[in-house]
C-alpha positions, 0 to 999 in steps of 0.5 A, a space after each residue: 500500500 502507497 505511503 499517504 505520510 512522509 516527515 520533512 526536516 530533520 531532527 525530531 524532539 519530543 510532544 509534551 501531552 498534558 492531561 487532566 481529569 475527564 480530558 477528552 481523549 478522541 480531540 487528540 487522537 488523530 493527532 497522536 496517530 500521526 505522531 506514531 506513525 512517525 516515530 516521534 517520541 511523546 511524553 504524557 505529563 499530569 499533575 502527579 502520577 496517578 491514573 487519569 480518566 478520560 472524558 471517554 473512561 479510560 484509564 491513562 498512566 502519565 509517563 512524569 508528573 509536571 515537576 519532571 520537565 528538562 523543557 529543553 528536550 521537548 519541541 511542541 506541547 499538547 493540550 485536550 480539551 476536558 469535561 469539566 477543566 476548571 481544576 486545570 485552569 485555577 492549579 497556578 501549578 500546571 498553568 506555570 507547566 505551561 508557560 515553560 512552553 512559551 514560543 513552542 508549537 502548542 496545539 489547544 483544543 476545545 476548551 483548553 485553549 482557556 489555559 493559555 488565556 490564563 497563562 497570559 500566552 494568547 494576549 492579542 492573539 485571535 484563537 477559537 475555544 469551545 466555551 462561551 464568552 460570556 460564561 468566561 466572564 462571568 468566570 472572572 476572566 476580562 473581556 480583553 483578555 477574549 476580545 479575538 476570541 471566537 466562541 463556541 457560539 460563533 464557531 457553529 453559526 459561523 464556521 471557519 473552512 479550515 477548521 482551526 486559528 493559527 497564530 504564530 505558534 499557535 493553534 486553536 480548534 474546537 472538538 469538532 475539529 479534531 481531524 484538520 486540528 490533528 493534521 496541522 499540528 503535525 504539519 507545524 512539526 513537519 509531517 505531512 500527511 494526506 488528509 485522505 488518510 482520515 477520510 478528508 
């Protein structure tokens, strides 16, 4: 059977995946598939290293816990989106985890690009998030802090084609999503991929 993927570029480092309680687990799947296929190396970090359930009830042991970073072996960072990610964004712990990533490739889904407005890493740029705006505001976060932001509202009434934003090293999708986010985000680490490999 042909190769429908090839890597360009040369060396490749590794994908932090970061997960949490009730993450959901098929927003990254095609994402990870594509990762496999082509040999990079993941590490999957929680807060400790306890087991984890998904959104979807399985049952994940992260490799390290988000103290047992050396930030200079990892390239990209990867973040699901989540049932209830609340205790996430209000941990100053996991949010620092993050920041560590800073002018990094970090693919957010769903709702996890909240993360990233809370790490301050989305200040002035337009992102796409599963959540409604209002129901941020009301959560305490400031309307600057979301003024590029397309909602979960918007995303649905006004859809975009290619299915994600790209802002510099950035990009944001919606659970819906999840195959063209997959795909660009491999893209942006240098894989390409036909997207005919996953019925698009």
């Amino acid at each position: 059977m042909k190769k429908l993927y090839k890597i360009i570029g040369g060396k490749m480092s590794k994908t932090a995946v970061l997960i949490y309680d009730s993450f959901c687990n098929f927003e990254i799947s095609v994402a990870l598939e594509i990762l496999a296929l082509n040999n990079r190396e993941i590490v999957v970090f929680a807060k400790d290293t306890e087991v984890v359930t998904s959104e979807e009830g399985l049952k994940i042991l992260p490799d390290k816990d988000i103290y047992d970073i050396d930030i200079g072996e990892f390239d990209s960072l990867l973040l699901p989106g989540a049932a209830d990610i609340e205790a996430a964004v209000e941990d100053e712990e996991i949010i620092e985890f993050i920041k560590k990533f800073n002018g990094k490739i970090i693919g957010a889904i769903s709702i996890a690009p909240i993360l990233l407005v809370k790490a301050g890493m989305l200040n002035g740029k337009a992102f796409m998030a599963g959540v409604n705006k209002e129901d941020l505001l009301e959560e305490g976060f400031l309307e600057a802090e979301l003024v590029k932001m397309k909602d979960w509202n918007e995303c649905i009434e006004n859809s975009i084609e290619d299915g994600y934003i790209l802002e510099d090293k950035i990009i944001t999708s919606v659970s819906y999503n999840f195959i063209k986010f997959g795909l660009q985000f491999a893209k942006m680490l240098g894989i390409e991929i036909s997207p005919k490999s996953f019925g698009i």
